[in-house]
C-alpha positions, 0 to 999 in steps of 0.5 A: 859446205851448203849443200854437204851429201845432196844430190842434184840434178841439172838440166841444160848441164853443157852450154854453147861454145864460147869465151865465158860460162853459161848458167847451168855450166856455172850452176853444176859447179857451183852446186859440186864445189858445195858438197852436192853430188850432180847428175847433168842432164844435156841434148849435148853429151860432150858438152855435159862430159866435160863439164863432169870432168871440170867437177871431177878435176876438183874432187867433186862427184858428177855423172853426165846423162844425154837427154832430150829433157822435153821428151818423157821417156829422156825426162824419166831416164835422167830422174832414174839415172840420179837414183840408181846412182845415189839412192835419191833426189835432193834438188832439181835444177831446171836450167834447158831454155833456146829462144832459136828462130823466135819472132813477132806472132805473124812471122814466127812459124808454129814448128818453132813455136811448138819447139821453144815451147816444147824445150822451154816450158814442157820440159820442166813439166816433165823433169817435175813429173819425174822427180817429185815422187822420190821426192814426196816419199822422203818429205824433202826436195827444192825446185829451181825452174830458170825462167827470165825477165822476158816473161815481165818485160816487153820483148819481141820474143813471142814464145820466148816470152810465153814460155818463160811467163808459164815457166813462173806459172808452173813454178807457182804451181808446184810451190803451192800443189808441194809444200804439204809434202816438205817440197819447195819450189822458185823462179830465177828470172835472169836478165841481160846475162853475158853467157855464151847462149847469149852473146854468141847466137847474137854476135853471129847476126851479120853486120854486128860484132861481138863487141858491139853486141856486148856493149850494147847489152851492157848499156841497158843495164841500171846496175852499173851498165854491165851484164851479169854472168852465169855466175851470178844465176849460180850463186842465187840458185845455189841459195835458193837449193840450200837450207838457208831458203828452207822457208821460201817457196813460190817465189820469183827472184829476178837476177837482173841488175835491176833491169825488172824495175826500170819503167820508162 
């Protein structure tokens, strides 16, 4: 197993009700099916408890933590939660994203600007804060920040876009600020994905179906016109996390079915 006596932890462990599974879901299954022990990290306790019991249902180890990650003091308790726990900190996965209530500059109210940015960006900032000392003191540790291809393809989505633009940033940053201290940092950039986030916050606009929403999304993808799954940014993440990427930091990974290379 790749990821044999890690130990990981996963913000944005829970997801939205729906019919599939969302990333950070899909990525704590993923990273406990290959040996790591998970801390799950979500503003949700129900939803990251029963994503705990899907691990423990396999053998797998899982402690679920309630956190409101873009606050220091939550951001700190599930860093400390991992340690107390298992002794150390091998991976983070950052995974808290929303894009609720998000608009074009003129129609999108600062409260909303200020919490998209607040879950988005400040959250990743602040998980890093706490679980790069652990980190630094063993010599080791992977970063895996969830940005998307928002932050490099046009959008209406203003913050959305900003913040997910930052989060590549400040992935840049802990690559280039850690790896004197054996700590590598990357950006997955999901693109049209069908998760329940996606799908179901879109399926609920009035006049659209489920369907509609989906088939619509399905068609702008190059590859093969079909949207990708929560599976699919596990999989890459759970790469990313493993030995097998211990030369690669810094870097940004679309997981988009060739959506970023489309121009036109």
């Amino acid at each position: 197993m790749r990821l044999t006596n890690k130990v990981a932890i996963i913000t944005g462990a829970g997801q939205t009700p729906g019919d599939t599974i969302g990333n950070g879901r899909a990525t704590a299954l993923v990273f406990a099916r290959e040996g790591a022990r998970v801390a799950l990290a979500d503003i949700n306790l129900e939803s990251a408890e029963e994503t705990a019991r899907m691990i423990r249902s396999e053998g797998g180890q899982a402690v679920a933590i309630q956190a409101d990650v873009s606050l220091a003091a939550d951001a700190e308790r599930v860093a400390r939660s991992s340690l107390d726990a298992w002794g150390k900190i091998d991976i983070l996965h950052n995974n808290v994203g929303i894009g609720t209530r998000d608009g074009g500059p003129v129609g999108l109210a600062e409260e909303d600007w200020d919490h998209i940015m607040n879950v988005n960006l400040k959250s990743m900032y602040l998980m890093a804060k706490f679980v790069l000392p652990p980190m630094r003191e063993r010599g080791m540790g992977a970063i895996i920040n969830i940005s998307s291809v928002a932050a490099i393809a046009s959008t209406g989505m203003l913050a959305y876009k900003t913040s997910k633009a930052g989060v590549i940033a400040l992935t840049q940053n802990l690559a280039s600020g850690n790896a004197r201290y054996g700590i590598r940092a990357n950006c997955i950039l999901p693109g049209l994905m069908n998760t329940p986030m996606a799908i179901e916050g879109y399926a609920a606009m009035p006049g659209r179906s489920r369907d509609e929403v989906i088939a619509a999304r399905n068609a702008r993808v190059p590859l093969k016109q079909k949207m990708g799954s929560g599976w699919d940014v596990a999989w890459a993440a759970l790469f990313l996390a493993s030995d097998e990427a211990g030369f690669i930091t810094g870097v940004n990974l679309p997981v988009d079915g060739g959506q970023s290379i489309r121009i036109g």
